[in-house]
Structures are given as structure tokens and as C-alpha cells.
C-alpha positions as CSV (number, residue, x, y, z in Angstrom):
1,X,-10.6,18.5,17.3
2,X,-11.4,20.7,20.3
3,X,-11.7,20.9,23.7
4,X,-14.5,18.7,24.3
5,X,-13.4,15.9,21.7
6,X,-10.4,15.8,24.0
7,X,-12.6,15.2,27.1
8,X,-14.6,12.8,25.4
9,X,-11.6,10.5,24.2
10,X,-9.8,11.0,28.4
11,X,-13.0,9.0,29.3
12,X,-12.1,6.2,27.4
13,X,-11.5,2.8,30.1
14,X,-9.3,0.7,27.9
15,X,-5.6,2.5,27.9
16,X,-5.0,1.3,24.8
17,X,-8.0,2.2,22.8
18,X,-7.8,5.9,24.5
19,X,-4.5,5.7,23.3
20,X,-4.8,4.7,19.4
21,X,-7.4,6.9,19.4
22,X,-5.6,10.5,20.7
23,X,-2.9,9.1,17.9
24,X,-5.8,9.2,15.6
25,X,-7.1,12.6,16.7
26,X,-3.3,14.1,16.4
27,X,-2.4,13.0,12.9
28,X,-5.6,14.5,11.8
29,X,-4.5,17.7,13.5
30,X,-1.3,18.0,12.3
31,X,-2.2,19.3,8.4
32,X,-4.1,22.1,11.1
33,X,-1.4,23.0,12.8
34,X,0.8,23.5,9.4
35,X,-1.8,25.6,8.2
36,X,-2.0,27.4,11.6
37,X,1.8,28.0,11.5
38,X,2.0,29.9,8.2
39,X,-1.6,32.1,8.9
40,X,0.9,33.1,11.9
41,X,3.7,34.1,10.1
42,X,1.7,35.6,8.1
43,X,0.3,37.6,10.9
44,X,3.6,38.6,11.9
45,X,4.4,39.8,8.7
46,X,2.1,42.1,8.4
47,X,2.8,43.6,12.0
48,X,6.1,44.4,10.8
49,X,5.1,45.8,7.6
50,X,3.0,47.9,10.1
51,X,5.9,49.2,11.4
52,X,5.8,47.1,14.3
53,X,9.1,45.8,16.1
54,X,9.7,42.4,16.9
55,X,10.2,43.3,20.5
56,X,6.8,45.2,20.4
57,X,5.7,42.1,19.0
58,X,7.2,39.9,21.4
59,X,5.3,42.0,24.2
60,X,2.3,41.8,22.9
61,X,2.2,38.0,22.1
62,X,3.9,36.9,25.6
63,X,7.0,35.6,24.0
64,X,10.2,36.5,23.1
65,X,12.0,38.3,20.3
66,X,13.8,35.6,19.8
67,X,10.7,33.0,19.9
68,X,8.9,35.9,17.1
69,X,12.1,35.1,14.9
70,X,11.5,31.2,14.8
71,X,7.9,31.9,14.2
72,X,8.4,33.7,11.2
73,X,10.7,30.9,9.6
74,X,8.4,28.9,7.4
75,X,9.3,26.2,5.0
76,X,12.3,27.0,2.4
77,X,10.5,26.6,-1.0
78,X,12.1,28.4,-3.8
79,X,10.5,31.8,-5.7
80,X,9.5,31.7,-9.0
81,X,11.9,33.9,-10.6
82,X,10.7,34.4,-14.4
83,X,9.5,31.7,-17.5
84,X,12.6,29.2,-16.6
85,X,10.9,28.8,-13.8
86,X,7.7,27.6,-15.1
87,X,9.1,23.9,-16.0
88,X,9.2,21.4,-13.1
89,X,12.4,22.0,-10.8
90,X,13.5,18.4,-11.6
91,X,12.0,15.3,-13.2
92,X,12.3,11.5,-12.0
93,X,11.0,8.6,-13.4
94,X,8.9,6.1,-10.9
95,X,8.8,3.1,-13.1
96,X,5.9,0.6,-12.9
97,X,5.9,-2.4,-12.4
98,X,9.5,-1.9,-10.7
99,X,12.6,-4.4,-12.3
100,X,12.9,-6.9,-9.6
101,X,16.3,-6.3,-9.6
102,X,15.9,-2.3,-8.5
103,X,13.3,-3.3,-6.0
104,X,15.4,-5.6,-4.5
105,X,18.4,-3.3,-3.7
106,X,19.3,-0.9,-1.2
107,X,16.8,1.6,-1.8
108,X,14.6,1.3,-5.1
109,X,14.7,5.6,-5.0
110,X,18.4,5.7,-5.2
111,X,19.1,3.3,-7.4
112,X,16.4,4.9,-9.6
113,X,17.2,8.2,-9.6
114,X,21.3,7.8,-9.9
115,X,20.5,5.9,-13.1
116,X,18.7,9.2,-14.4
117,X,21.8,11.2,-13.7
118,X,20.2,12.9,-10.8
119,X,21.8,13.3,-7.4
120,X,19.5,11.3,-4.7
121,X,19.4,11.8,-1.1
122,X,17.1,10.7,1.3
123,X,16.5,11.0,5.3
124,X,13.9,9.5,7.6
125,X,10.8,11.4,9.0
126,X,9.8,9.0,11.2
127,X,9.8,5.2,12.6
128,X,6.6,4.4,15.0
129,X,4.0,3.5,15.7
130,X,0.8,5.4,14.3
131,X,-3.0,4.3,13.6
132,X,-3.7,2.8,10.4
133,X,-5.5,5.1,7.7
134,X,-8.4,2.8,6.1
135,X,-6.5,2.4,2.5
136,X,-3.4,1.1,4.2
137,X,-5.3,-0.7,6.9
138,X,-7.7,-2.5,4.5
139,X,-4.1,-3.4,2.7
140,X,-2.9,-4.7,6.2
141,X,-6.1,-6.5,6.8
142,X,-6.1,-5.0,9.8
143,X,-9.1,-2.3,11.0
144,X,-8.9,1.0,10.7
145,X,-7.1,2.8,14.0
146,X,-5.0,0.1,14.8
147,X,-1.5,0.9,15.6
148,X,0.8,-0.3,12.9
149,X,4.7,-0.1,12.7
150,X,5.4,3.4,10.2
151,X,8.5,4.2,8.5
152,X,8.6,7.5,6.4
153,X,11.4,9.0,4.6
154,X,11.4,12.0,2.3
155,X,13.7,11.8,-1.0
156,X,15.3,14.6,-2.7
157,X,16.6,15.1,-5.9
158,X,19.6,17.6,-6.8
159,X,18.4,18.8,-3.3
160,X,14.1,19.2,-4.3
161,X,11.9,17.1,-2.3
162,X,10.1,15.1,-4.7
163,X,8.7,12.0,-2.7
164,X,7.2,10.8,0.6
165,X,7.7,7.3,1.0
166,X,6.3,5.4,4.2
167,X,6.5,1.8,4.7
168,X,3.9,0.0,6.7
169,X,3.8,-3.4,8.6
170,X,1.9,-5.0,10.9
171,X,3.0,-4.4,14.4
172,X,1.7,-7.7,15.8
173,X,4.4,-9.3,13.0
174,X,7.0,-6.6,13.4
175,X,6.5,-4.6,16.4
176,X,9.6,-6.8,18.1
177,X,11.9,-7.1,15.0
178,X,14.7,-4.7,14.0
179,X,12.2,-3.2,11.3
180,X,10.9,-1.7,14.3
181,X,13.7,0.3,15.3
182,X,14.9,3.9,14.3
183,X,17.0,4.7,11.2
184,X,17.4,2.9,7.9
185,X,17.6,-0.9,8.1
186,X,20.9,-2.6,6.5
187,X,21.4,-3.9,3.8
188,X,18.0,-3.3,3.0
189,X,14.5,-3.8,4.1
190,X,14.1,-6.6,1.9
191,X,16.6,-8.6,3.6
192,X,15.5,-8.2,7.1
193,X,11.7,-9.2,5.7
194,X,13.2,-12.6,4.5
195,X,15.5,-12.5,7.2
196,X,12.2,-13.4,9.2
197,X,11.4,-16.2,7.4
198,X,8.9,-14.3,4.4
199,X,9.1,-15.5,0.7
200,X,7.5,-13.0,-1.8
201,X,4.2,-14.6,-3.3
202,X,2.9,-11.4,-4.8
203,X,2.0,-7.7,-5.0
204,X,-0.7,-5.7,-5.9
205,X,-0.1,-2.0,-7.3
206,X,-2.5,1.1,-7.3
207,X,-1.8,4.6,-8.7
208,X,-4.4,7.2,-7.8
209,X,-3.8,11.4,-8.4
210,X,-5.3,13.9,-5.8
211,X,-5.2,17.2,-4.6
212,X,-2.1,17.1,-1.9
213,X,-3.0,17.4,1.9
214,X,-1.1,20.0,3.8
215,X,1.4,17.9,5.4
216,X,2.7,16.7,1.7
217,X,2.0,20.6,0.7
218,X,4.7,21.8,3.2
219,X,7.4,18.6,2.8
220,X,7.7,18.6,-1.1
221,X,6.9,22.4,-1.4
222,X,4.6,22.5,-3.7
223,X,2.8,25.1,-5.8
224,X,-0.5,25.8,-4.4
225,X,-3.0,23.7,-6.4
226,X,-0.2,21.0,-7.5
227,X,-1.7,18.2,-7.0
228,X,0.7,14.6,-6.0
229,X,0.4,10.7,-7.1
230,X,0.3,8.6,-5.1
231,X,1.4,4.8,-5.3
232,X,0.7,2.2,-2.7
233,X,2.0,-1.5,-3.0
234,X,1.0,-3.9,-1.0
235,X,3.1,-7.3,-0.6
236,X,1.8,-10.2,0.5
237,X,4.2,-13.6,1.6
238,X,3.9,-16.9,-0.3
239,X,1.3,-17.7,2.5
240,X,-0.4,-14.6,1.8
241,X,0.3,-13.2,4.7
242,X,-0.1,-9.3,4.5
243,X,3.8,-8.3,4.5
244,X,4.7,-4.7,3.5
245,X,2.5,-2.1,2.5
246,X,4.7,1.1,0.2
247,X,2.6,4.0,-0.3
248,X,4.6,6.8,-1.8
249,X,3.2,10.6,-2.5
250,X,5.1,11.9,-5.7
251,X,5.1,15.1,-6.4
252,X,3.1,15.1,-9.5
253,X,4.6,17.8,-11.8
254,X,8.2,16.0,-10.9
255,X,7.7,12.9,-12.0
256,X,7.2,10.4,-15.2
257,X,6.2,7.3,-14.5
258,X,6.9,4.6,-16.9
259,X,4.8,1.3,-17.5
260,X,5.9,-1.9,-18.3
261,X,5.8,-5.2,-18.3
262,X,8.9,-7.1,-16.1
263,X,10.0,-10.4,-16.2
264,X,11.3,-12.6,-13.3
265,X,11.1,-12.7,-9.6
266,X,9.5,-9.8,-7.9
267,X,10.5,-8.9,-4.6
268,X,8.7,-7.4,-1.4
């Protein structure tokens, strides 16, 4: 994006189309502005191993010393620190299909990983709106750029970040409903979907492994190179209406991911 992309999209008449498409236009510059952030710090690193102060720094950048010190704090992955290190920093298990009865609790992650004997956390990203990417939108069946309702959360593991898990709905169904609103939803997401009336009919699953992006780079720390998994499931009601769409990035050296074959009533 630059300048005149900018200038371009200001022109736009319709207030909402200029809008969804700046949205557009800044997720795609985030994974640039990560990658801006550590060249930086990188920068600045080097200046000081020049010998260079962080008030002659400061000076010459326009900002503080203190401003120079929060630029040079980057994301707090751990060093390799000899072979021990070389294994995976922790391991989960993502089953698939998921047992109804895990997918219908409080959070499938959780429940999950404290059956492993692991110690799971998890805290929300963000809750908003945000353009639909063409996988989820086609999922959605809804076009690609239209603002959709987005919930991520990013789940730890004995404190390592091992999954990005954002769920998606339709704002013209949800935009108005508590699934809307900041924080985790009580008891569960699953509820508050039936809550509004929606009866699972069914669900389709795709795995897919690719290189990670920068954004899921920098939030699950990887190794340069690692590569992440990720899952989407997409739930549709009894009248097939598009409910929930689940895409979760796993950290692909972190995980297992069992497959099986489960028996009874599936849930959203």
C-alpha cells in the first residue's frame, strides 16, 4: 500500500465501501509493519553496537530515549540453548473429527489440552469487525471484503503459544447479538448460537499446511522457516444456513493431530 493507493481508496463515494476497503488495505499491511518493526530494532542494534548511545540515538531519530527503549523490545521468543532444545517446546494433540462432547464445552482447546496434562491458557486478540478473506468468505457465502463479525484468541500451552483460533460469523446474522461483543462469551459459544434459535445440521472440515505469514510468525514465535496447519470448519444450521466458520493456525512442529471417526451429535 502507498501513498497513492490511499488517495485512490479516499475517492471512493459509498462510505461504506471506502470503508471495508481501507480495512482491507490495513490487514494486508500489518504482516509489513511486523516486519518493519524488527528490521528497526534491528537497526538500532547495530547503532549501539557502534557505540552509539541511546540518547545520540534518540537525537538523531526525533524521539526519545525512552521511545528508542520500546523500539528495541521485540517479541519474547525463547533461544535455542543446545540439542534439548531441538525437540518442539511442547506438543498438543488437535484431534479430528472433534468428540461432540469436547466441541460442545467451554472451550474445545482447554478441555483438550488439560486432558494431555498440559496447562492451557488462552486470551482474546480481538472481537470486530474485519473484511472477509476469500477462504472464509467463500465458507460464509458471503463475497470477499465484506465485513464479517471476527473473534481471535491465541492459546498457550505451559505458557508457549501454540494456536491462533478466530471464529467467524456473519455480521448481517450476528452483528446485533452478544457474539458481537468483546470478551469470551458464557457458557460457551455454542450456547449463545442455539440460544438464537440455530440447530447444528452439519460441518465440513479442511486441513491445509503452509508456510506461516508474519503475523502468525510473531504470535506463536516460531522458527524461521516453521511452517503452521491450519484447520478451518465451517458449520452450517439444519437449514443450511452458513453458522460459524473456526479456522485455527497450529503451530505445526507443536502439534499431533489425531483422526478418527466419532459417533453421535456433532455440534457447531
Amino acid at each position: 500500500m502507498d501513498l497513492q493507493t490511499l488517495r485512490e481508496a479516499s475517492k471512493i463515494t459509498d462510505p461504506l465501501e471506502r470503508a471495508r476497503l481501507l480495512s482491507r488495505l490495513m490487514t494486508e499491511e500489518q504482516g509489513l509493519v511486523t516486519e518493519a518493526a524488527k528490521l528497526r530494532r534491528q537497526a538500532i542494534a547495530e547503532a549501539r553496537e557502534a557505540g552509539m548511545t541511546l540518547e545520540e540515538i534518540a537525537g538523531s531519530l526525533g524521539v526519545s530515549p525512552g521511545r528508542v527503549s520500546q523500539m528495541r523490545k521485540g517479541p519474547t521468543a525463547k533461544a535455542p540453548t543446545g540439542p534439548a532444545s531441538r525437540g518442539p517446546r511442547v506438543l498438543v494433540q488437535r484431534a479430528l473429527p472433534t468428540e461432540p462432547s469436547v466441541r460442545g464445552s467451554r472451550s474445545l482447546f482447554l478441555v483438550e489440552a488439560e486432558k494431555q496434562g498440559l496447562r492451557p491458557e488462552r486470551r482474546m486478540l480481538y472481537v470486530g469487525l474485519e473484511p472477509a478473506s476469500e477462504h472464509v468468505g467463500s465458507c460464509l457465502r458471503v463475497e470477499t471484503g465484506t465485513d464479517i463479525v471476527a473473534r481471535r484468541k491465541l492459546m498457550t500451552a505451559d505458557d508457549v503459544p501454540v494456536r491462533i483460533a478466530t471464529s467467524y460469523f456473519r455480521a448481517d446474522l450476528f452483528g446485533d447479538t452478544r457474539i458481537a461483543e468483546p470478551e469470551f462469551v458464557t457458557p460457551s459459544l455454542q450456547s449463545a448460537i442455539e440460544a438464537l434459535g440455530y440447530r447444528f445440521g452439519h460441518a465440513e472440515e479442511v486441513l491445509t499446511a503452509r508456510p506461516a505469514t508474519t503475523f502468525e510468525a510473531t504470535t506463536l514465535e516460531l522458527d524461521p522457516g516453521e511452517w503452521v496447519v491450519q484447520v478451518l470448519r465451517a458449520s452450517y444450521s439444519t437449514e443450511d444456513t452458513p453458522v460459524h466458520v473456526l479456522e485455527t493456525i497450529c503451530a505445526g512442529s507443536r502439534h499431533v493431530f489425531p483422526i478418527g471417526q466419532v459417533a453421535g451429535a456433532d455440534e457447531f
